[in-house]
C-alpha positions as a Markdown table, in Angstrom:
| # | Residue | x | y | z |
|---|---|---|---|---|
| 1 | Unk | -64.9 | -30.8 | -58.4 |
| 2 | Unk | -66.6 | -34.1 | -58.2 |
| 3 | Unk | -67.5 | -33.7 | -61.7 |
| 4 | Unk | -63.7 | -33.5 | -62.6 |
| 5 | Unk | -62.5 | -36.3 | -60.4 |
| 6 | Unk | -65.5 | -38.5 | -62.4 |
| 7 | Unk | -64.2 | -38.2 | -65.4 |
| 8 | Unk | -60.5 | -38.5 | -64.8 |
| 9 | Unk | -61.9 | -42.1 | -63.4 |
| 10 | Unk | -63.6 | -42.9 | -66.6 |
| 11 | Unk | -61.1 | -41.7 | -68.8 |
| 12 | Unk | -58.0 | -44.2 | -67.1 |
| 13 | Unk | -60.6 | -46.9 | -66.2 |
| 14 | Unk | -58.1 | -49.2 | -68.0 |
| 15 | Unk | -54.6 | -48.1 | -66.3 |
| 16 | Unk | -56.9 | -47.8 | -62.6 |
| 17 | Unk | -58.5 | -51.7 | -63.3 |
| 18 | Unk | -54.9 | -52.7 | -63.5 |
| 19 | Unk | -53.2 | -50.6 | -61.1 |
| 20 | Unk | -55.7 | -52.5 | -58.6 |
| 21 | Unk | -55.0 | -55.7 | -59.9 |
| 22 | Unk | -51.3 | -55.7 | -59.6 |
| 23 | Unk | -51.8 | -54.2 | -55.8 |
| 24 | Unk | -53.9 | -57.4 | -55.1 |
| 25 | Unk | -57.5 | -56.1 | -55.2 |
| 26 | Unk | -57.2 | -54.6 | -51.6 |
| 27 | Unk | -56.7 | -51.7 | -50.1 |
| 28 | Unk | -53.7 | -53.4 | -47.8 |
| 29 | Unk | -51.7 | -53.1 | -51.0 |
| 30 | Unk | -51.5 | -49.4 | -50.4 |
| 31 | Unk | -50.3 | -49.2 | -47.2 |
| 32 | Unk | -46.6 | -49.3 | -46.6 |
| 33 | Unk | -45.1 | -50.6 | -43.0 |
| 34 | Unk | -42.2 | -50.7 | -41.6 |
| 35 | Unk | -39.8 | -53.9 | -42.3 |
| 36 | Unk | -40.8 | -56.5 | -40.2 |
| 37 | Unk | -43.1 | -54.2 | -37.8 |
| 38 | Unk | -46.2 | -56.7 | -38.7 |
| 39 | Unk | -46.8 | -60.2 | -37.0 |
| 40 | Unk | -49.2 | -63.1 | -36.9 |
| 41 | Unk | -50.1 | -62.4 | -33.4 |
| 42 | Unk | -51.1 | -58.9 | -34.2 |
| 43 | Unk | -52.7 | -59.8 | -36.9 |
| 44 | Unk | -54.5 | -62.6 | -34.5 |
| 45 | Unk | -55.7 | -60.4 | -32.0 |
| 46 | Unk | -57.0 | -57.7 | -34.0 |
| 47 | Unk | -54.4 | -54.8 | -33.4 |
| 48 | Unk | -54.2 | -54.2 | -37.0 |
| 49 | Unk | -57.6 | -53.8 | -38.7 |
| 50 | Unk | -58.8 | -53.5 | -42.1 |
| 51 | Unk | -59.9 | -49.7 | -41.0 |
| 52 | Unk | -56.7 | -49.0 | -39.9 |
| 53 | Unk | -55.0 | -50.0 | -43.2 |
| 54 | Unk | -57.3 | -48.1 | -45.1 |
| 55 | Unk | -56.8 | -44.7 | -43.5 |
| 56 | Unk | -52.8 | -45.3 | -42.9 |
| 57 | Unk | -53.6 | -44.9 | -39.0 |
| 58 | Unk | -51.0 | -48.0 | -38.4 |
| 59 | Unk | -47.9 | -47.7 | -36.4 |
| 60 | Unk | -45.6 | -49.0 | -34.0 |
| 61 | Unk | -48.3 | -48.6 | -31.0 |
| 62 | Unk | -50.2 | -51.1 | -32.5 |
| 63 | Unk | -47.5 | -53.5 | -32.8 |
| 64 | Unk | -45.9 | -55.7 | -29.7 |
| 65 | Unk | -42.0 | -56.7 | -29.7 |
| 66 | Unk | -42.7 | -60.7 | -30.3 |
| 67 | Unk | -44.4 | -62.8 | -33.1 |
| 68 | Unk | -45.6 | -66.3 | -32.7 |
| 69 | Unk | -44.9 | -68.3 | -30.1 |
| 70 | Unk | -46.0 | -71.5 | -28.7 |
| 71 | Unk | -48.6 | -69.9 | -26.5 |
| 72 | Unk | -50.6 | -69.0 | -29.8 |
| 73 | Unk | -51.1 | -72.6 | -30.1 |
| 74 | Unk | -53.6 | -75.2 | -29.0 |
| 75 | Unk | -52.3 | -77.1 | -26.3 |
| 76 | Unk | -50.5 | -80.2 | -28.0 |
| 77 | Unk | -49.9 | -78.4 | -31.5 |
| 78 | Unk | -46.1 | -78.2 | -31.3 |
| 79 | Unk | -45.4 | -80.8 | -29.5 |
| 80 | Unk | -47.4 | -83.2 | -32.0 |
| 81 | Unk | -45.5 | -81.7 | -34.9 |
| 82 | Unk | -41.6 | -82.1 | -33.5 |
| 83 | Unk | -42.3 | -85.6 | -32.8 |
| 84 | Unk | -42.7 | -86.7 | -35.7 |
| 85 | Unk | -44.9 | -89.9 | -37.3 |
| 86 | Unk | -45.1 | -93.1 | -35.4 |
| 87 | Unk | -41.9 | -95.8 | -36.3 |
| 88 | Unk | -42.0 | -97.7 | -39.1 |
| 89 | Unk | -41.5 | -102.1 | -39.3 |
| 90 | Unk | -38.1 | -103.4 | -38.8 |
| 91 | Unk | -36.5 | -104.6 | -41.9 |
| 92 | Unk | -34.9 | -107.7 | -42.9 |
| 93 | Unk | -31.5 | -108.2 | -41.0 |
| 94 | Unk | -28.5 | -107.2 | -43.3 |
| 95 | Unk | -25.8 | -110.4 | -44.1 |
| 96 | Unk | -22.9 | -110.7 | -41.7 |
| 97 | Unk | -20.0 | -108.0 | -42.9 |
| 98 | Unk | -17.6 | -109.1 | -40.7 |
| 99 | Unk | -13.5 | -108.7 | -42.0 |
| 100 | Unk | -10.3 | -109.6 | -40.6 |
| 101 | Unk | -6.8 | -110.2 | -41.7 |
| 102 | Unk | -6.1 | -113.6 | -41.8 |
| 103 | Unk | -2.4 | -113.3 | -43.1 |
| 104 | Unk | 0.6 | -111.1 | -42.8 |
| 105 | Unk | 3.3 | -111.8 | -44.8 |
| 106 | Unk | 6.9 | -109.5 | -44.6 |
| 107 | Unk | 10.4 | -109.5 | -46.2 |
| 108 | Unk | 13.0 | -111.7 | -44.1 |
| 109 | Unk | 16.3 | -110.8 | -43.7 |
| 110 | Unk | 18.4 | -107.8 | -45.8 |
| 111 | Unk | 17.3 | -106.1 | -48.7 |
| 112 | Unk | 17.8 | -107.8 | -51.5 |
| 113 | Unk | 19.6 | -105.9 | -54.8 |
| 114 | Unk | 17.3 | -106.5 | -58.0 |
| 115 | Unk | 19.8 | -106.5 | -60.9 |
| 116 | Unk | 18.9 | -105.3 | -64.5 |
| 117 | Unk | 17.4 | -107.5 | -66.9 |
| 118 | Unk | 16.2 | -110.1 | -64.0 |
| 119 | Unk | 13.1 | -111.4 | -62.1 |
| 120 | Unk | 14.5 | -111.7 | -58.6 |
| 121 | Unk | 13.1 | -113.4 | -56.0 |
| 122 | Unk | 11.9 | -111.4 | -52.8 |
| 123 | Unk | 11.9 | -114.3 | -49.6 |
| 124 | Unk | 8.7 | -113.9 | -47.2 |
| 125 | Unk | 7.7 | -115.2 | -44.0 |
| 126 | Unk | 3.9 | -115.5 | -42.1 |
| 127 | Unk | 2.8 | -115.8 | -46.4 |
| 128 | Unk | 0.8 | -118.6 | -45.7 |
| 129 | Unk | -3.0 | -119.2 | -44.8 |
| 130 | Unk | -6.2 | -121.2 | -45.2 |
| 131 | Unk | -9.5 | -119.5 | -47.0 |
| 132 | Unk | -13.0 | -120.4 | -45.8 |
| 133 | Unk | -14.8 | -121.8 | -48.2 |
| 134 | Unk | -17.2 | -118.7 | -48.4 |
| 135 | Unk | -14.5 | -116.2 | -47.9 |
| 136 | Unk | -13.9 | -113.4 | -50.2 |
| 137 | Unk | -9.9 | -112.5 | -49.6 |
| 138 | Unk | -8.5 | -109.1 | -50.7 |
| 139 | Unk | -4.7 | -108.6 | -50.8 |
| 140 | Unk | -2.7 | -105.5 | -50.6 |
| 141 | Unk | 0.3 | -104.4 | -49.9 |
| 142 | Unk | 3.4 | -102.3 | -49.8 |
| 143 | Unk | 7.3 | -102.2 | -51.2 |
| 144 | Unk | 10.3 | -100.1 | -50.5 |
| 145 | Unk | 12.3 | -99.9 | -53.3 |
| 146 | Unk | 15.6 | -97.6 | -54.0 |
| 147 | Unk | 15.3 | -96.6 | -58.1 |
| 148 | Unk | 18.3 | -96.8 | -59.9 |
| 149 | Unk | 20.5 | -93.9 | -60.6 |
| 150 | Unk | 19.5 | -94.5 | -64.1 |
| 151 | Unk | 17.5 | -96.7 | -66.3 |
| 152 | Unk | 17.7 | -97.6 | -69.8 |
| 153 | Unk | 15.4 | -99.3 | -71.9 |
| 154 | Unk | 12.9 | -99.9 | -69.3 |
| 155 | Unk | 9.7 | -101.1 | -70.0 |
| 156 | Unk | 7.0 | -102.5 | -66.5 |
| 157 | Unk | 9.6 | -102.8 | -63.9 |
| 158 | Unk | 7.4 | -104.2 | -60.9 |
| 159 | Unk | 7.3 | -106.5 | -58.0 |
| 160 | Unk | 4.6 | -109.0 | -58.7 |
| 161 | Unk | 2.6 | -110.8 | -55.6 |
| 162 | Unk | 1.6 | -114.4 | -56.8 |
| 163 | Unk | -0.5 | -116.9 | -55.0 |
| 164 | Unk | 0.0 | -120.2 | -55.6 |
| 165 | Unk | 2.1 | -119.7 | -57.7 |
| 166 | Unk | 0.2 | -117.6 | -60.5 |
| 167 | Unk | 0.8 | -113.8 | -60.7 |
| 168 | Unk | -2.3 | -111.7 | -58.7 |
| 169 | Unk | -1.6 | -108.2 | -58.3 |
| 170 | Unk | 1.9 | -106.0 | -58.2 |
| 171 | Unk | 3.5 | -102.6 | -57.2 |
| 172 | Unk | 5.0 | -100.5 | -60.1 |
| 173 | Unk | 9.0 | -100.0 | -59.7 |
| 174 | Unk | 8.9 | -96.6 | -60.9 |
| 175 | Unk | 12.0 | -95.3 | -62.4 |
| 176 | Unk | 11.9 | -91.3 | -61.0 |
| 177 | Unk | 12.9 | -89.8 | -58.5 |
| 178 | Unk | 16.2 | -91.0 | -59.9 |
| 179 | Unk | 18.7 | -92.9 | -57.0 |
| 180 | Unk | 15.2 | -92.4 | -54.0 |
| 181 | Unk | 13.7 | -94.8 | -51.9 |
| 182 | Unk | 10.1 | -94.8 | -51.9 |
| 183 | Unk | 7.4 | -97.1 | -50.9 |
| 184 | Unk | 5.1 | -98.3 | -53.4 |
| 185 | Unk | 1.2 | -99.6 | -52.6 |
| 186 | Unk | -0.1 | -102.6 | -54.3 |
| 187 | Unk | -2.6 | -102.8 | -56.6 |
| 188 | Unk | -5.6 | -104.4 | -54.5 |
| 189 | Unk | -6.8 | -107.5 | -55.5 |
| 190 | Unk | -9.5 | -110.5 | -54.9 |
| 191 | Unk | -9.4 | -114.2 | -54.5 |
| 192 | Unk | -12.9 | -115.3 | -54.7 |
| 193 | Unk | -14.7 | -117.9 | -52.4 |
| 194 | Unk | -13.4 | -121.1 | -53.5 |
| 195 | Unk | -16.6 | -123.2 | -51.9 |
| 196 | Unk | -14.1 | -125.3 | -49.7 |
| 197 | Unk | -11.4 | -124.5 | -47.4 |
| 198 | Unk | -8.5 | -123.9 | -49.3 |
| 199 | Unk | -4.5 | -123.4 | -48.3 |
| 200 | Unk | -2.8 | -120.3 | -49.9 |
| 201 | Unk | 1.2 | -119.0 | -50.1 |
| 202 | Unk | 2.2 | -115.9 | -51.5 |
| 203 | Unk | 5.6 | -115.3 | -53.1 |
| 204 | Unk | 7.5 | -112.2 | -54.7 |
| 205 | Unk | 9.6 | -111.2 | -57.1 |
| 206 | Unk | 10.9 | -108.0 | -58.8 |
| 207 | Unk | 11.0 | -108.3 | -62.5 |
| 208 | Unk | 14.2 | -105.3 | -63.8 |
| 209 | Unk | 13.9 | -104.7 | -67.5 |
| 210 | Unk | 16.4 | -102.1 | -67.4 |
| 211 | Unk | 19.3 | -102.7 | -69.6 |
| 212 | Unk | 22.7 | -101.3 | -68.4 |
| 213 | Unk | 24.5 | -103.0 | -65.6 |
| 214 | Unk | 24.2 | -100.3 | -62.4 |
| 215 | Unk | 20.5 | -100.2 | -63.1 |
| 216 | Unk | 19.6 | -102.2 | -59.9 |
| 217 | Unk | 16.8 | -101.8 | -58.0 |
| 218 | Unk | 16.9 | -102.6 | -54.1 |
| 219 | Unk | 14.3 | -104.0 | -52.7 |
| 220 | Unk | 13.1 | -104.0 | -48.5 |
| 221 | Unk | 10.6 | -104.0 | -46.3 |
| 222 | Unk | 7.7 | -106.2 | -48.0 |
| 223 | Unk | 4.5 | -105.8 | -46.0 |
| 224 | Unk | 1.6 | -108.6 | -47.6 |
| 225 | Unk | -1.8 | -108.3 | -45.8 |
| 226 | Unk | -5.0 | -110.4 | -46.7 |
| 227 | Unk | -8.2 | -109.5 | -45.5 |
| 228 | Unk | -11.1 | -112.2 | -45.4 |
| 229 | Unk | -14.7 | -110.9 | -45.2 |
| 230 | Unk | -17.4 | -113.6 | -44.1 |
């Protein structure tokens, strides 16, 4: 019988070397457990042994219903690890980021009709204010406007913002949804630091390239913000 079992070895000495290989080179390899009946503890304190394994004597009475707790540790262990390392420097203090709105300009009095083929100015009040001479000011903005019932011909219909009198930003007059009021946004825009204090005033007007009379736009409700950063 031995004599049999000899040379079935020697003749599959190939498929056996890597059947043992693939396993790991031990015999834990050939054991199958349970899912997730094996811990570190166990393994720790010696319940499950290399004897065991080899003769497929484990099971469940070997095994305990926790795994790894802090008491496995050294005194110290876990509470060195959550922690963390020790604090870094400070770094360099960051500039000063502070904003405010140092204008707000509106519309005064009824809306005003925009009439077709026209620039048409839009009065404002509060449009007036004086930039640091390291401020960067942003200016935005919203419009209502009632679209015409048509519009023909029609080519950038808008209400342009100007400071000083030189165009800086607008909001589109858009000709759909036909005979709506809507409000419109302004594009944001900048006026960089000028490097002395400097007095601004922002004006409006709504520029109608439609083409047929009836093909007025209404404008209200003008709302001019400028923000100053430091």
């Amino acid at each position: 019988m031995l004599s049999r079992i000899f040379d079935h070895f020697r003749g599959n000495a190939v498929g056996y070397v890597a059947l043992f290989a693939a396993l790991g080179g031990t015999s834990y390899a050939a054991v199958s457990l349970p899912a997730a009946s094996v811990h570190a503890k166990q393994l720790a304190n010696g319940a499950v042994t290399h004897a065991k394994l080899a003769r497929g004597s484990v099971n469940q009475s070997n095994l305990v219903s926790h795994s790894l707790t802090a008491a496995d540790f050294k005194a110290g262990v876990l509470r060195a690890v959550s922690a963390g390392g020790p604090t870094g420097p400070a770094g360099p203090a960051g500039q000063n980021g502070t904003g405010s709105i140092v204008m707000k300009g509106t519309s005064t009095g009824a809306a005003v009709t925009a009439p077709h083929g026209a620039s048409t100015n839009v009065p404002l009040s509060g449009a007036t204010w004086t930039q640091g001479a390291n401020d960067l000011n942003l200016v935005t903005g919203s419009v209502d406007l009632r679209v015409p019932a048509s519009c023909t011909g029609s080519f950038g219909n808008a209400l342009a913002i100007s400071v000083d009198g030189v165009a800086n930003t607008f909001a589109v007059a858009p000709t759909a949804p036909a005979s709506a009021t809507i409000t419109v946004p302004f594009a944001v825009s900048e006026i960089m630091q000028s490097g002395a204090g400097k007095a601004h005033t922002i004006t409006a007007s709504l520029g109608n390239s439609c083409t047929k009379s009836g093909e007025d736009y209404t404008v209200s409700d003008v709302k001019v913000d400028v923000l100053a950063f430091h």
